[in-house]
MMTF fields as JSON, N, C-alpha, C and O atoms, coordinates in Angstrom:
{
  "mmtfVersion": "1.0.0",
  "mmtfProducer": "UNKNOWN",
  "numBonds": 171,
  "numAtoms": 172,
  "numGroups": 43,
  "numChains": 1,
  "numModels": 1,
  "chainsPerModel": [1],
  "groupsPerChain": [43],
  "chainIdList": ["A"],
  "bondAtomList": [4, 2, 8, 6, 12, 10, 16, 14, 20, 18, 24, 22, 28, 26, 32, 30, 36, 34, 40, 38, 44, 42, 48, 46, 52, 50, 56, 54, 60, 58, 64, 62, 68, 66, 72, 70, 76, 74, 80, 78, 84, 82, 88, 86, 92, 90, 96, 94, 100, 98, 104, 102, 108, 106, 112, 110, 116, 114, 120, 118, 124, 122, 128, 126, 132, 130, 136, 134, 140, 138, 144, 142, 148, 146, 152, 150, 156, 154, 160, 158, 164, 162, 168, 166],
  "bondOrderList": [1, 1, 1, 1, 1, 1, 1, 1, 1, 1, 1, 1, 1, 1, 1, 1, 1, 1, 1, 1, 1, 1, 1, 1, 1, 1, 1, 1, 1, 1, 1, 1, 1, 1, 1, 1, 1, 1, 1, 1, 1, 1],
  "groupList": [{"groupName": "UNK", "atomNameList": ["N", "CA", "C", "O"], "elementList": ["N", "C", "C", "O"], "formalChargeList": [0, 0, 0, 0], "bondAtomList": [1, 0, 2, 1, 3, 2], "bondOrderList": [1, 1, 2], "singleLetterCode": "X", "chemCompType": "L-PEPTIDE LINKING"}],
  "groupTypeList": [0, 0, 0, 0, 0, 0, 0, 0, 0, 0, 0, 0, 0, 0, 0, 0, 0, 0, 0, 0, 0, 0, 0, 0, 0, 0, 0, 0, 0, 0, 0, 0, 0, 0, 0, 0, 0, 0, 0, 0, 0, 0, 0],
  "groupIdList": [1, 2, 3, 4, 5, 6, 7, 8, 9, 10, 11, 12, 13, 14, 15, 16, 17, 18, 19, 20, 21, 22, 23, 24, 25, 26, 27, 28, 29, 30, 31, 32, 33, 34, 35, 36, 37, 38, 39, 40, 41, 42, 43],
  "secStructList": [7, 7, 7, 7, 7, 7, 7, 1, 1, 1, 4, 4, 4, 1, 6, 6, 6, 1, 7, 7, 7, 7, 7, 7, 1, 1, 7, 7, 7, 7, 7, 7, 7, 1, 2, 2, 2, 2, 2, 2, 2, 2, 7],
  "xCoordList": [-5.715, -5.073, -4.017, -4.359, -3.032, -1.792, -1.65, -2.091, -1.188, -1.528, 0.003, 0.784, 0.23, 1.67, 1.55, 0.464, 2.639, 3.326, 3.791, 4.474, 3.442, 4.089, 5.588, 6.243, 5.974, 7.346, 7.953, 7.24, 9.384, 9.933, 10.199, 10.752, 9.998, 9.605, 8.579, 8.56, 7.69, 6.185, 6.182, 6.893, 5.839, 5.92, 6.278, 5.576, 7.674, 8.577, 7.988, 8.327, 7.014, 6.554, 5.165, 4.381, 4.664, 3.316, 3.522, 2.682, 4.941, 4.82, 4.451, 4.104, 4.339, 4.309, 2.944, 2.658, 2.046, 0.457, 0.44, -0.022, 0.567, 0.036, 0.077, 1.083, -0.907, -0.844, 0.372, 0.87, 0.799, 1.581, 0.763, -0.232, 1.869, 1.079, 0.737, 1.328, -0.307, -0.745, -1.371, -2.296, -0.667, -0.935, -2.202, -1.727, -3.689, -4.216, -3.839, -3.876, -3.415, -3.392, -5.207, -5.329, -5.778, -7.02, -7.314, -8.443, -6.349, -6.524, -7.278, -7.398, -7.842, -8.331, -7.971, -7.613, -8.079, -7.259, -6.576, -6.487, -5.269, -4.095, -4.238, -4.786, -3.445, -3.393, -2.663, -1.973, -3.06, -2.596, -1.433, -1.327, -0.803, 1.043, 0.084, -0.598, 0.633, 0.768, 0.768, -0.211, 1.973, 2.139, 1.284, 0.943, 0.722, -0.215, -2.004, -2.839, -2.261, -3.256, -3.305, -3.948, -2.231, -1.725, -1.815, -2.325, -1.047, -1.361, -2.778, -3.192, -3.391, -4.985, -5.623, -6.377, -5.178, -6.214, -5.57, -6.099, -4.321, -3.342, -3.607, -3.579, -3.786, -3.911, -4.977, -5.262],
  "yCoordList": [6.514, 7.565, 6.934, 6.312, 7.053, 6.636, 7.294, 8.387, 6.652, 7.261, 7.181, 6.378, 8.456, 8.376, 7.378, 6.846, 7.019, 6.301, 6.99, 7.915, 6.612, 7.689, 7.504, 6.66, 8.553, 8.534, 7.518, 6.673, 7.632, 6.464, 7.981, 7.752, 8.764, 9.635, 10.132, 10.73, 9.693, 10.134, 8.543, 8.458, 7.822, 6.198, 6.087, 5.499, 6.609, 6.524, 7.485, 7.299, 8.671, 9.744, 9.115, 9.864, 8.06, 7.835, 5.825, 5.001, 5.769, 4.159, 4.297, 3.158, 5.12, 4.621, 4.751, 4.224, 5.547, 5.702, 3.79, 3.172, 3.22, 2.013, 1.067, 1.161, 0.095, -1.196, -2.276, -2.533, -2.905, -3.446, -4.93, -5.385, -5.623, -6.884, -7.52, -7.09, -8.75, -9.787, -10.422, -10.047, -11.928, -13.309, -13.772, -14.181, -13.963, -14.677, -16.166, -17.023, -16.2, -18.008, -18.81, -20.035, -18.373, -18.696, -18.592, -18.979, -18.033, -17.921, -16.891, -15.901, -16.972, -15.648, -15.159, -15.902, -14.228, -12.934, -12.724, -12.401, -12.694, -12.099, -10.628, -9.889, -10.632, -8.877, -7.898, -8.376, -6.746, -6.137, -5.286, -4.712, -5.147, -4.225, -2.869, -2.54, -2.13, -1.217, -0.077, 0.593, 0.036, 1.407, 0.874, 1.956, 0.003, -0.037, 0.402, 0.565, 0.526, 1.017, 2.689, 3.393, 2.795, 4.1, 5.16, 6.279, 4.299, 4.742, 5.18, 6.297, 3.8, 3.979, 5.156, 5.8, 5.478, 6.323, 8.021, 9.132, 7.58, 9.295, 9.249, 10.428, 8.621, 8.845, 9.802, 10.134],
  "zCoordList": [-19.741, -18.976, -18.069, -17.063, -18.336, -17.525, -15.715, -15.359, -15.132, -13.3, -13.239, -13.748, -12.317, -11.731, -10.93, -10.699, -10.424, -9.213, -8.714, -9.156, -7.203, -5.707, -5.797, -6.408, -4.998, -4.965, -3.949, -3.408, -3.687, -2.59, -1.533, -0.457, -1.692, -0.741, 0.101, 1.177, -0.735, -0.243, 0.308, 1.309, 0.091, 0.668, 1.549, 2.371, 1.962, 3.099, 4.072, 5.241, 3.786, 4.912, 4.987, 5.57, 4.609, 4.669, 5.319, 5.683, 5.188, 5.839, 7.331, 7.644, 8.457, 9.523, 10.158, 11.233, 9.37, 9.338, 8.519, 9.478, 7.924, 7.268, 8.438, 9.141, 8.81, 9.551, 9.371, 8.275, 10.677, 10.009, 9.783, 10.347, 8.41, 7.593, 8.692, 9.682, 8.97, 9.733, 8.954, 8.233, 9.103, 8.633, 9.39, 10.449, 9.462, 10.431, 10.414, 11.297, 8.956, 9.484, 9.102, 9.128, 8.951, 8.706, 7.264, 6.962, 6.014, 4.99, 4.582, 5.305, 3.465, 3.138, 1.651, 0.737, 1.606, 0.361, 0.621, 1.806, -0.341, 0.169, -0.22, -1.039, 0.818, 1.07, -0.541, -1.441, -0.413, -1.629, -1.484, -0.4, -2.102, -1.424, -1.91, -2.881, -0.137, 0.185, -0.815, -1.147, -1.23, -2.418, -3.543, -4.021, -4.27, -5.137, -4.828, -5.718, -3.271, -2.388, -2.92, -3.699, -1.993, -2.248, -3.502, -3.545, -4.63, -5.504, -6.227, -6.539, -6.38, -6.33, -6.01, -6.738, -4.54, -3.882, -4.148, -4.116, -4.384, -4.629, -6.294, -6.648, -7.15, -8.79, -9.029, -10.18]
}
């Protein structure tokens, strides 16, 4: 089953609710981009 992808509209009305990125510096997982989150949870 194929999933849309959000728009660069909807992205753009939903960027200022998102955290902004932070490096701790302590390593870790890198973080996952944003609109692929998104998508996930809007598909």
């Amino acid at each position: 089953m194929a999933r849309k992808k959000i728009s660069n509209e909807l992205r753009k009305a939903l960027q200022p609710l998102l955290p902004i990125a932070e490096h701790s510096g302590k390593g870790g997982r890198p973080r996952v981009d944003d609109r692929a989150v998104l998508n996930g949870i809007l598909s």
